[in-house]
C-alpha distance (Angstrom), angle and dihedral (degrees) to the residues before:
residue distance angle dihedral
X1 . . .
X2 3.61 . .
X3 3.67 105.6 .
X4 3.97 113.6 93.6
X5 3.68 118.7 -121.7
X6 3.62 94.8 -128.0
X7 3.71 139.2 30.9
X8 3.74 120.0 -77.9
X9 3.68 121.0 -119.3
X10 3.73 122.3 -83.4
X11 3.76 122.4 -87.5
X12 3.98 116.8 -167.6
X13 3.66 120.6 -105.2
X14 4.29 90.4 -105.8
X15 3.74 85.5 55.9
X16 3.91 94.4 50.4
X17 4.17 81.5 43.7
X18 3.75 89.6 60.0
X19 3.71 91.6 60.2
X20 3.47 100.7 105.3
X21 4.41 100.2 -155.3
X22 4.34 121.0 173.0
X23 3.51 142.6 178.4
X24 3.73 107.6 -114.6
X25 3.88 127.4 178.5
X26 4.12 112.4 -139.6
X27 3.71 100.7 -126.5
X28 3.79 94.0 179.0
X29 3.46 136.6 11.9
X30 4.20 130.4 -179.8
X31 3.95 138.8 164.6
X32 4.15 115.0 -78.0
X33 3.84 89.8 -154.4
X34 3.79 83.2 168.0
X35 3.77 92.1 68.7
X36 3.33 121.7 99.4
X37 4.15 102.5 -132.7
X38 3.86 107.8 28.8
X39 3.59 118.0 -74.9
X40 3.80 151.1 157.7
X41 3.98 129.7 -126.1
X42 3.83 103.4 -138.9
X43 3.36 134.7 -175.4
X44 3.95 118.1 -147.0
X45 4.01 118.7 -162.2
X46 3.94 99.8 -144.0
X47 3.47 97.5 178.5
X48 3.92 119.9 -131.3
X49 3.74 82.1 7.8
X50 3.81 91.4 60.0
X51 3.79 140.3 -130.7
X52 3.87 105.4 -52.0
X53 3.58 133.4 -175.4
X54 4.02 133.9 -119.6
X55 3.51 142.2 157.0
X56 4.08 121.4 -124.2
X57 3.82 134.7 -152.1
X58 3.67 88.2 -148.9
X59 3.65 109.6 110.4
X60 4.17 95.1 113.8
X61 3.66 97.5 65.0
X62 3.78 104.2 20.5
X63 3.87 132.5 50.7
X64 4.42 117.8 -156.2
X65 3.61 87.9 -116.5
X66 4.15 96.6 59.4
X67 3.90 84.9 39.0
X68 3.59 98.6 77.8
X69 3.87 119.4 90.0
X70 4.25 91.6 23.0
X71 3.46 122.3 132.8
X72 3.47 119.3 -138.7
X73 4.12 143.7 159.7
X74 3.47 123.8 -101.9
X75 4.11 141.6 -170.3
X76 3.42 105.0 -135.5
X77 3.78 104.2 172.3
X78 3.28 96.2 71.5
X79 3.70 101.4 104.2
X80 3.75 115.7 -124.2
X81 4.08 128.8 -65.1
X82 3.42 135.7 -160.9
X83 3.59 130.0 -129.0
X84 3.62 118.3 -176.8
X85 3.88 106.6 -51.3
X86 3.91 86.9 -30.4
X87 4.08 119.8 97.0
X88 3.41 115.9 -149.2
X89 3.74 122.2 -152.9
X90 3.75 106.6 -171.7
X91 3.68 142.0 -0.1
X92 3.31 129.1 -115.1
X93 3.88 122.5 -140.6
X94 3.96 126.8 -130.8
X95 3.94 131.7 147.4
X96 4.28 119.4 -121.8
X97 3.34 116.8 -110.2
X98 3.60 125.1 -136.5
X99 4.30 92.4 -74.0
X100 3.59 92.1 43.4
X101 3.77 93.2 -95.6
X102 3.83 116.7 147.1
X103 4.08 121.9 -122.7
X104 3.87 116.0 -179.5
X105 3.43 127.2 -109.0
X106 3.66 113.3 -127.4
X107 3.69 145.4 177.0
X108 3.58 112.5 -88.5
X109 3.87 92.3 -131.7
X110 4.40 139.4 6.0
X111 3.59 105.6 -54.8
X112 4.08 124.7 167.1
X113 3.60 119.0 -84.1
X114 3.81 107.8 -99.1
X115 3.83 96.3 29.4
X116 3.48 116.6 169.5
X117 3.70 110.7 -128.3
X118 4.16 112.7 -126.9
C-alpha cells in the first residue's frame, strides 16, 4: 500500500505555497506500451497555462476512452521528467486504493482550466 502509516513531517506554510496545484481537463489520452509498469500518455488542457503532457499509472480503474473530458488536479511546478523516450510535463494527482491502484483526484464540481487549488 502506498499510504504511510503515520503522518509525514511538517513543511512550513511557504513551502506548501510553492506547490504549484491546477485543474486541468484530459483532452486526450492513449496506451504508453513503451512504459515499463502500465501507463497512459495524457494530455491535460490547463488553460492559460496550456495543454501539457504527463504520464498516468491509471490503467486499473480507468480506460483512454472514459479519460477524455475529466477534470482532474495537477502539480505543475515540478519541472519536466522523462520516462523512456516520453517527456512528461506535469503530474497528475490521485490517491491508492486499497491494492495500490491509482484513482484521480478531482474537483468536486466545473472549475476553470488552470485553477489554482486553495
Amino acid at each position: 500500500m502506498y499510504a504511510p502509516a503515520e503522518a509525514m513531517d511538517d513543511i512550513s506554510w511557504k513551502h506548501f505555497e510553492q506547490t504549484d496545484l491546477r485543474a486541468g481537463t484530459i483532452v486526450a489520452a492513449k496506451e504508453f506500451p513503451e512504459a515499463r509498469k502500465p501507463a497512459y500518455k495524457l494530455q491535460v488542457d490547463l488553460g492559460p497555462l496550456g495543454i501539457k503532457k504527463t504520464s498516468a499509472q491509471i490503467t486499473q480503474h480507468y480506460r483512454p476512452q472514459e479519460l477524455v473530458g475529466l477534470q482532474v488536479i495537477c502539480v505543475v511546478n515540478l519541472g519536466k521528467k522523462q520516462i523512456g523516450s516520453f517527456m512528461s510535463e506535469v503530474l497528475v494527482t490521485g490517491f491508492a486504493d486499497e491494492n495500490g491502484d491509482i484513482l484521480l483526484a478531482r474537483p468536486a464540481g466545473y472549475v476553470p482550466n488552470g485553477s489554482k487549488l486553495m
